[in-house]
N, CA, C and O atoms as CSV, one atom per row, in Angstrom:
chain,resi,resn,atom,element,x,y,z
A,1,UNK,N,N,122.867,155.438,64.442
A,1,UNK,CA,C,122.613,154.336,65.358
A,1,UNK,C,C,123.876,154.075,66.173
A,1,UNK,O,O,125.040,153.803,65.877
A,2,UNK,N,N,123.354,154.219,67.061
A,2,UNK,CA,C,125.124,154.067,68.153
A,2,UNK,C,C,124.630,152.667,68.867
A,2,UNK,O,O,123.520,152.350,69.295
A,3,UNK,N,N,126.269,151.729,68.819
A,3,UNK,CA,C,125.689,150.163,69.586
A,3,UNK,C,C,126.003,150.290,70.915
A,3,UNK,O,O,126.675,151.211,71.380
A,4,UNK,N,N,125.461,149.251,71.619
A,4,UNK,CA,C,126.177,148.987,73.416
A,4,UNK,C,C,127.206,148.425,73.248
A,4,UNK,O,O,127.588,148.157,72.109
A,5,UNK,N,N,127.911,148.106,74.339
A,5,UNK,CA,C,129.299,147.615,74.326
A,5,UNK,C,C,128.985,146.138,74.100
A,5,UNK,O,O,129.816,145.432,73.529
A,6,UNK,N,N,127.756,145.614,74.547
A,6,UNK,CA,C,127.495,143.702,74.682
A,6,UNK,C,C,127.273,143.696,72.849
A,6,UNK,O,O,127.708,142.774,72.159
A,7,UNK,N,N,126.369,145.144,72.154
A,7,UNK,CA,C,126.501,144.348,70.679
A,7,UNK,C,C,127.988,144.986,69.939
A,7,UNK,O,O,127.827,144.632,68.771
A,8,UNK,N,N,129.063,145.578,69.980
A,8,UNK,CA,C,129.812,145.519,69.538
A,8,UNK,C,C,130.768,144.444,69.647
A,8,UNK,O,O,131.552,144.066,68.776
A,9,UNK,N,N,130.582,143.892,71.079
A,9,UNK,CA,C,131.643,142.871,71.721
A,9,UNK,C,C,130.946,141.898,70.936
A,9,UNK,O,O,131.659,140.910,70.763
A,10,UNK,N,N,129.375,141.767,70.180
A,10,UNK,CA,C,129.154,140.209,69.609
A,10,UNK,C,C,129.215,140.618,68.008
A,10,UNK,O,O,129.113,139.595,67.331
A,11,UNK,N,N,129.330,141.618,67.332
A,11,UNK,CA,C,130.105,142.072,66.318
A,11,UNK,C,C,131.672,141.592,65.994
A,11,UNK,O,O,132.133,140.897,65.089
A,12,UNK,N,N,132.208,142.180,66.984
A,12,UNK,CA,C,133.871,142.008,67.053
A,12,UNK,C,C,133.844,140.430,66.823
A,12,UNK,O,O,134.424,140.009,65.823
A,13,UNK,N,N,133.066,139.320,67.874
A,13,UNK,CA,C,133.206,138.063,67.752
A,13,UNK,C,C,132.638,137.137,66.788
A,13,UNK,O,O,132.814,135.952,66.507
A,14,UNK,N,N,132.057,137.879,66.468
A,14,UNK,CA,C,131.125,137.107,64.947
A,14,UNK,C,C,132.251,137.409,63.833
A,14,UNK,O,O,132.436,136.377,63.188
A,15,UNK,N,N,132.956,138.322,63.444
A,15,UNK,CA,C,133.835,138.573,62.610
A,15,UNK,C,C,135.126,137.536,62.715
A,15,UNK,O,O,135.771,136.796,61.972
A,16,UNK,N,N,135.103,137.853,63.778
A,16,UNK,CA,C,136.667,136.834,64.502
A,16,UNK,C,C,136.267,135.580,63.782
A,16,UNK,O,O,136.953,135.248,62.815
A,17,UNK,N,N,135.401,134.958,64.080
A,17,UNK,CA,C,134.548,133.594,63.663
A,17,UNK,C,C,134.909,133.724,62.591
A,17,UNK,O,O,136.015,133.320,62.234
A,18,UNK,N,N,134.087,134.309,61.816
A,18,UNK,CA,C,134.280,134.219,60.308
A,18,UNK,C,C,135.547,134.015,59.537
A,18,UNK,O,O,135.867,133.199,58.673
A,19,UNK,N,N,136.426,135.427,60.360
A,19,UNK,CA,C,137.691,135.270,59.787
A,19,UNK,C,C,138.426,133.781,60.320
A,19,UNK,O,O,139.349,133.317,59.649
A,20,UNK,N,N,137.992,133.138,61.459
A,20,UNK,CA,C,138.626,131.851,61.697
A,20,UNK,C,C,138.014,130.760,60.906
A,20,UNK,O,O,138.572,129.667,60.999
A,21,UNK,N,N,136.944,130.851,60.126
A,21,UNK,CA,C,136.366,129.645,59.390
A,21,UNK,C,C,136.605,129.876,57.870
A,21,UNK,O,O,136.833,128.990,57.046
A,22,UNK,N,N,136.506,131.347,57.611
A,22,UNK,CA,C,137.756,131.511,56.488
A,22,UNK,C,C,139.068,130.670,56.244
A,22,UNK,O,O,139.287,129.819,55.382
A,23,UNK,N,N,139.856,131.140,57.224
A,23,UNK,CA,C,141.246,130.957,57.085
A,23,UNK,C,C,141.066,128.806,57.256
A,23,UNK,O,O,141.699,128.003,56.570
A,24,UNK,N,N,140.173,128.500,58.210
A,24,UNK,CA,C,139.947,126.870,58.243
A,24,UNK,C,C,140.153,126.245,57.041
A,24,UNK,O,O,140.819,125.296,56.625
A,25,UNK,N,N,139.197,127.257,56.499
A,25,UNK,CA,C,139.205,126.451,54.997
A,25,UNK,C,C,140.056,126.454,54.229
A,25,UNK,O,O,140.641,125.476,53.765
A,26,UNK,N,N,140.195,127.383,54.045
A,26,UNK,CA,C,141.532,126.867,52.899
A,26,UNK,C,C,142.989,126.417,53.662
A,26,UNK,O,O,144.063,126.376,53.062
A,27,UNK,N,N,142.851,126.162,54.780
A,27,UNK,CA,C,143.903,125.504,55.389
A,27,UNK,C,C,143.827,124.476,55.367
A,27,UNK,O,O,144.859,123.814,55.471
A,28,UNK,N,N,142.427,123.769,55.207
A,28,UNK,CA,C,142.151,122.557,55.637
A,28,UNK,C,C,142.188,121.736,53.399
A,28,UNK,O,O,142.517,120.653,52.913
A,29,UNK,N,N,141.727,122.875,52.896
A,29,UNK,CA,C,141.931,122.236,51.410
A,29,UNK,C,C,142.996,122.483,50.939
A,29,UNK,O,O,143.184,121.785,49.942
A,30,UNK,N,N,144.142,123.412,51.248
A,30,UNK,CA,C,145.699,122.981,51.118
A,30,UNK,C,C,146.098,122.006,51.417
A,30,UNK,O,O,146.937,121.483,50.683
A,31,UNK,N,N,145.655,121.314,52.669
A,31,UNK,CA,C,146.418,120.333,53.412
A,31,UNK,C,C,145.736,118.590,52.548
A,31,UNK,O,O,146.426,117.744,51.980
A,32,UNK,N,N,144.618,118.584,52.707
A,32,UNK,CA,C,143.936,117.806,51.716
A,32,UNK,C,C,143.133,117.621,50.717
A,32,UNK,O,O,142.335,116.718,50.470
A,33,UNK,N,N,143.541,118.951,49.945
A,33,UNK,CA,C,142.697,119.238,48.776
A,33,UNK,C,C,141.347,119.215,48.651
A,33,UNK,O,O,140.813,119.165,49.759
A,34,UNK,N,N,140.084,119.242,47.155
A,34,UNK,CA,C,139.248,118.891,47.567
A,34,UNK,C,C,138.521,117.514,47.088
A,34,UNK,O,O,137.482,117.426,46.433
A,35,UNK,N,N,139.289,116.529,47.557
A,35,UNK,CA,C,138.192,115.322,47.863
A,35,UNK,C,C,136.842,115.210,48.756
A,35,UNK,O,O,136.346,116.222,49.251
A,36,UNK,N,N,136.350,114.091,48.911
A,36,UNK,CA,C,135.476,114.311,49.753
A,36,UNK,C,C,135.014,114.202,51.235
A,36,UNK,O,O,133.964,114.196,51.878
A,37,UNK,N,N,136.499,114.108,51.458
A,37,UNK,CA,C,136.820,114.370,52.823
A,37,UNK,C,C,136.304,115.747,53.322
A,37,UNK,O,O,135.333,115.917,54.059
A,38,UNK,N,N,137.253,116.866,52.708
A,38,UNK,CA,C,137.515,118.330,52.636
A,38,UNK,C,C,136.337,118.423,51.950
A,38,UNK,O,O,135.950,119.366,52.639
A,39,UNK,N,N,135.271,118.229,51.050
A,39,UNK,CA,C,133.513,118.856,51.107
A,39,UNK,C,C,132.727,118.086,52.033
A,39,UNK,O,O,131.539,118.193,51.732
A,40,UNK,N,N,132.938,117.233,53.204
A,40,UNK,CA,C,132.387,116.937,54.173
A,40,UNK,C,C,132.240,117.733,55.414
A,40,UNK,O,O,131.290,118.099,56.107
A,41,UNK,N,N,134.202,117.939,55.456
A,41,UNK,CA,C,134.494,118.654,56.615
A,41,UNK,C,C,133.685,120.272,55.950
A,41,UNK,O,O,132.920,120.777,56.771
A,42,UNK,N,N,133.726,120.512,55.527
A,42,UNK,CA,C,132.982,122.065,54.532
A,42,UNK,C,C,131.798,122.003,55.035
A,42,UNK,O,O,131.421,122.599,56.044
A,43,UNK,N,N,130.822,120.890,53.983
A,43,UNK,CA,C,129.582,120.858,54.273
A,43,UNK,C,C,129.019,120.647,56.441
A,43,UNK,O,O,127.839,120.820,56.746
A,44,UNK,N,N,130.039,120.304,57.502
A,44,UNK,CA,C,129.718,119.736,58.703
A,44,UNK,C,C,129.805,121.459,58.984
A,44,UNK,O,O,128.803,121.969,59.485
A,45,UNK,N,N,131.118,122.446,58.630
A,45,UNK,CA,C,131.090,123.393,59.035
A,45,UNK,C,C,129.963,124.844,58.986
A,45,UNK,O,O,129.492,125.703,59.731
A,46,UNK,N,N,129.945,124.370,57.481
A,46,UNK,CA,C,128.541,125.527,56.984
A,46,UNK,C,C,127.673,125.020,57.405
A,46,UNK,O,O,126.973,126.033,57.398
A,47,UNK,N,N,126.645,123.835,58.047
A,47,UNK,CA,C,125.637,123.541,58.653
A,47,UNK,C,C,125.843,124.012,60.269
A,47,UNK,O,O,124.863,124.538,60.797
A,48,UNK,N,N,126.843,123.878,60.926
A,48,UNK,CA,C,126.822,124.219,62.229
A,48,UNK,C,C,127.531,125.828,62.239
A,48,UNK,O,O,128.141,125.976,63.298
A,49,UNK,N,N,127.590,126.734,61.585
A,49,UNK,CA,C,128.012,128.141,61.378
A,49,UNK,C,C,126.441,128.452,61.038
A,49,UNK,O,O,125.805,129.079,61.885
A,50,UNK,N,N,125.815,128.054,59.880
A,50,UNK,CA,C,124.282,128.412,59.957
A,50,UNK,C,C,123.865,127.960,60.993
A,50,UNK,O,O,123.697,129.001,61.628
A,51,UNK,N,N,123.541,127.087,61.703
A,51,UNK,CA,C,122.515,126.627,62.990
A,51,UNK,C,C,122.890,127.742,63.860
A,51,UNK,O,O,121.902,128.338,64.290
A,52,UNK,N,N,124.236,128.296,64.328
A,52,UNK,CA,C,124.255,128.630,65.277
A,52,UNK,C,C,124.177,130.164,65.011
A,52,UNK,O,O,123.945,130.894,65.975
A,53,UNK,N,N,124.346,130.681,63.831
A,53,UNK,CA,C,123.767,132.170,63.062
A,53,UNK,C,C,122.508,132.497,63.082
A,53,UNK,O,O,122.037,133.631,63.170
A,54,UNK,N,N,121.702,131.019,62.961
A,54,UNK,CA,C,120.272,131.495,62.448
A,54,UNK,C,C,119.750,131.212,64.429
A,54,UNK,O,O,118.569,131.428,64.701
A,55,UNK,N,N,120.592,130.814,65.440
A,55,UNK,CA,C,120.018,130.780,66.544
A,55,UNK,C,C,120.121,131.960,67.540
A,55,UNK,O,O,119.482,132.222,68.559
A,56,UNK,N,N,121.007,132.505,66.987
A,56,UNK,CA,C,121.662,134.184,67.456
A,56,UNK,C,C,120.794,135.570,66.280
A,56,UNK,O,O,121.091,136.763,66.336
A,57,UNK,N,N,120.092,135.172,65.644
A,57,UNK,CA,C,119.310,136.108,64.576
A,57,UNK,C,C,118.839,137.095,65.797
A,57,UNK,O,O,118.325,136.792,66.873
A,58,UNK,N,N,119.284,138.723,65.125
A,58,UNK,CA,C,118.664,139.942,66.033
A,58,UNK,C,C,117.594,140.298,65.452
A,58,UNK,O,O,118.082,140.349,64.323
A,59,UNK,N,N,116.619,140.564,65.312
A,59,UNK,CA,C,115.620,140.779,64.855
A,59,UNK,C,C,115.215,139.851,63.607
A,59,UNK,O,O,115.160,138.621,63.584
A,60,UNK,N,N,114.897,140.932,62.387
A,60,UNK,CA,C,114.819,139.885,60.689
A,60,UNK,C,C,115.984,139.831,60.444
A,60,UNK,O,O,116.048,138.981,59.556
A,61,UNK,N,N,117.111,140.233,60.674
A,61,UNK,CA,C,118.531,140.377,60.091
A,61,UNK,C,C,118.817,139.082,60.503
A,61,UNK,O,O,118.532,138.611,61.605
A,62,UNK,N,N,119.509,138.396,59.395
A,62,UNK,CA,C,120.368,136.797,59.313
A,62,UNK,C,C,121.940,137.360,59.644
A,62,UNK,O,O,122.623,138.048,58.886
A,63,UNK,N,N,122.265,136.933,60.815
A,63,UNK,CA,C,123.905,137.282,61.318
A,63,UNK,C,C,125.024,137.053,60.256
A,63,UNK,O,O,124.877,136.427,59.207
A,64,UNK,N,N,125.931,137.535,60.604
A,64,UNK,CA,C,126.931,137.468,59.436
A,64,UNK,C,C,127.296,136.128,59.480
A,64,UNK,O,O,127.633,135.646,58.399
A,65,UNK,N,N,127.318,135.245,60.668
A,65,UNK,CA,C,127.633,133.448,60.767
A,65,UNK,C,C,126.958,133.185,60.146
A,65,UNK,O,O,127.595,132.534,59.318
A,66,UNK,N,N,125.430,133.196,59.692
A,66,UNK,CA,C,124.368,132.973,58.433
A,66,UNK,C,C,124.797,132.558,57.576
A,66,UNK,O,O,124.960,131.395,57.206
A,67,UNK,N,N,125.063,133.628,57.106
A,67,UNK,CA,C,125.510,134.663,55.494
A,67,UNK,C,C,126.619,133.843,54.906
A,67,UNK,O,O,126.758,133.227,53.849
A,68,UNK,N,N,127.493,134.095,56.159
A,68,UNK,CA,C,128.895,133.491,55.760
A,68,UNK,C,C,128.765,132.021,55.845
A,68,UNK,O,O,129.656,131.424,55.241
A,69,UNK,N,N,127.925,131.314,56.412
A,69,UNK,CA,C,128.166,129.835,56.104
A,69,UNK,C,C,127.898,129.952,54.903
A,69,UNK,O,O,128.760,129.805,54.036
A,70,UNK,N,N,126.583,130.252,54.628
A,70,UNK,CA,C,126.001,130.014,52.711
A,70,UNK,C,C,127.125,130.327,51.959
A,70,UNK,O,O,127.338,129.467,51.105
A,71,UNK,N,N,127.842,131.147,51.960
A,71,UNK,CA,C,128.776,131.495,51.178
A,71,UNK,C,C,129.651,131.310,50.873
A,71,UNK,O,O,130.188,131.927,49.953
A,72,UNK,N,N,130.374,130.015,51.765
A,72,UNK,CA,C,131.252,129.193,51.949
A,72,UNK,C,C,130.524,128.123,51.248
A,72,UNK,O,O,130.991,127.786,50.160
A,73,UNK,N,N,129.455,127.523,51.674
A,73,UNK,CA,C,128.791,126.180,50.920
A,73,UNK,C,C,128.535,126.675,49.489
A,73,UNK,O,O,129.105,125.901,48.720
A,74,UNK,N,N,127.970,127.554,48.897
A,74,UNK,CA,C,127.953,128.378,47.362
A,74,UNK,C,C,129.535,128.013,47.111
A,74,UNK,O,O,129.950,127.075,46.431
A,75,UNK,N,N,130.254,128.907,47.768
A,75,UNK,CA,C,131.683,128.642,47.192
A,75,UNK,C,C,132.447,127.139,46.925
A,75,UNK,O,O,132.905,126.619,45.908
A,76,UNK,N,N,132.376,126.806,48.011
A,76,UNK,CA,C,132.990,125.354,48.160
A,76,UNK,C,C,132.406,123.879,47.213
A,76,UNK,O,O,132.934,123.048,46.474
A,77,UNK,N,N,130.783,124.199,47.838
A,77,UNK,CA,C,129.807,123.355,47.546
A,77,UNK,C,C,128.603,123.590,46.504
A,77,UNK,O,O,127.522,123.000,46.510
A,78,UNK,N,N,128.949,124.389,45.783
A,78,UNK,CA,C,127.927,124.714,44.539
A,78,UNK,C,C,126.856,124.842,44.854
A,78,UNK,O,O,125.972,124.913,43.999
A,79,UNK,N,N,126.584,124.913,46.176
A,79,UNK,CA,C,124.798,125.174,46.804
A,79,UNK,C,C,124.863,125.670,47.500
A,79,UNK,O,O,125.992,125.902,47.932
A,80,UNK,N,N,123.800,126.178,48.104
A,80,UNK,CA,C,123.196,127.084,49.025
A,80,UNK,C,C,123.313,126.192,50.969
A,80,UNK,O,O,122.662,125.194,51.281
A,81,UNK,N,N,123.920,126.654,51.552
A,81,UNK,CA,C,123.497,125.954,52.694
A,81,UNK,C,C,122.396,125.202,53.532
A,81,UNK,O,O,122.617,124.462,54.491
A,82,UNK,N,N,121.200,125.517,53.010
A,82,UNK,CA,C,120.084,125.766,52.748
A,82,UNK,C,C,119.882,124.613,52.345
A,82,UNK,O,O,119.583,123.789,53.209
A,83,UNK,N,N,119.982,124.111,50.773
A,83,UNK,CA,C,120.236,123.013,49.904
A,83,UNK,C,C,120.892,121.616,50.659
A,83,UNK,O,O,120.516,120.481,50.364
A,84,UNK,N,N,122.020,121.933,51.762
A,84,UNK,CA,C,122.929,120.573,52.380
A,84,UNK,C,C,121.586,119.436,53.139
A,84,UNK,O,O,120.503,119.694,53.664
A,85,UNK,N,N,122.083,118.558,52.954
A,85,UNK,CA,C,121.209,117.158,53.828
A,85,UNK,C,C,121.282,117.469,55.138
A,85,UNK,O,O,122.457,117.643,55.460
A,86,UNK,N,N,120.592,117.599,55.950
A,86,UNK,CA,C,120.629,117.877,57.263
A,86,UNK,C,C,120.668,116.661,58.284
A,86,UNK,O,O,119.680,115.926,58.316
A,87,UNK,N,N,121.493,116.462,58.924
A,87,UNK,CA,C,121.571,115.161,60.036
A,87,UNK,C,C,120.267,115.144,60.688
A,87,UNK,O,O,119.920,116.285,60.991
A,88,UNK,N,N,119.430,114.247,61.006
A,88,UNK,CA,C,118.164,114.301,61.719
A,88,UNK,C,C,118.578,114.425,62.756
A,88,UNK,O,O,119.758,114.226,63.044
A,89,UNK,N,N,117.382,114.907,63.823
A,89,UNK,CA,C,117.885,115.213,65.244
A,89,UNK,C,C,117.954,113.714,65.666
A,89,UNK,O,O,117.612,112.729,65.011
A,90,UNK,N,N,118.457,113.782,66.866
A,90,UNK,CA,C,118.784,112.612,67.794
A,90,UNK,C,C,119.363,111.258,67.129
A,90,UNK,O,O,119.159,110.134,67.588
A,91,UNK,N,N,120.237,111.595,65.793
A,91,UNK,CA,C,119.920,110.827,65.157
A,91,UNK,C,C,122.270,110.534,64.900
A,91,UNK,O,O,122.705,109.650,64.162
């Protein structure tokens, strides 16, 4: 399977992401450990890394922004992203 240059260029940037919401985190729970400040700021990030993963979905495949939010909320937050309270719209 050989990609175009527009899906490698959204490869390359989905990674970048990741590796920048990686490194967020534990920058952000060095700096203030984890109270519940730092599983707020967690839980605000893995809900808007999924919304905007599951709004970029290429076919059935869940983007690596998906994946990687859940896996951050599993890690961080003992649940599934999936599982977080969701802000109502307009709300």
């Amino acid at each position: 399977m050989t990609l175009t240059e527009e899906e490698l260029r959204r490869e390359r940037d989905e990674h970048l992401l990741v590796a920048d919401a990686m490194a967020s985190v534990r920058l952000f729970r060095a700096m203030f450990g984890d109270g519940e400040q730092t599983r707020e700021w967690i839980r605000e990030l893995a809900r808007t890394m999924y919304r905007v993963g599951c709004r970029e979905r290429h076919g059935e495949r869940e983007t690596l922004l998906a994946t990687t939010a859940d896996a951050i909320a599993r890690s961080y937050l003992g649940r599934s992203v999936r599982e977080l309270e969701w802000p109502q719209a307009g709300g």
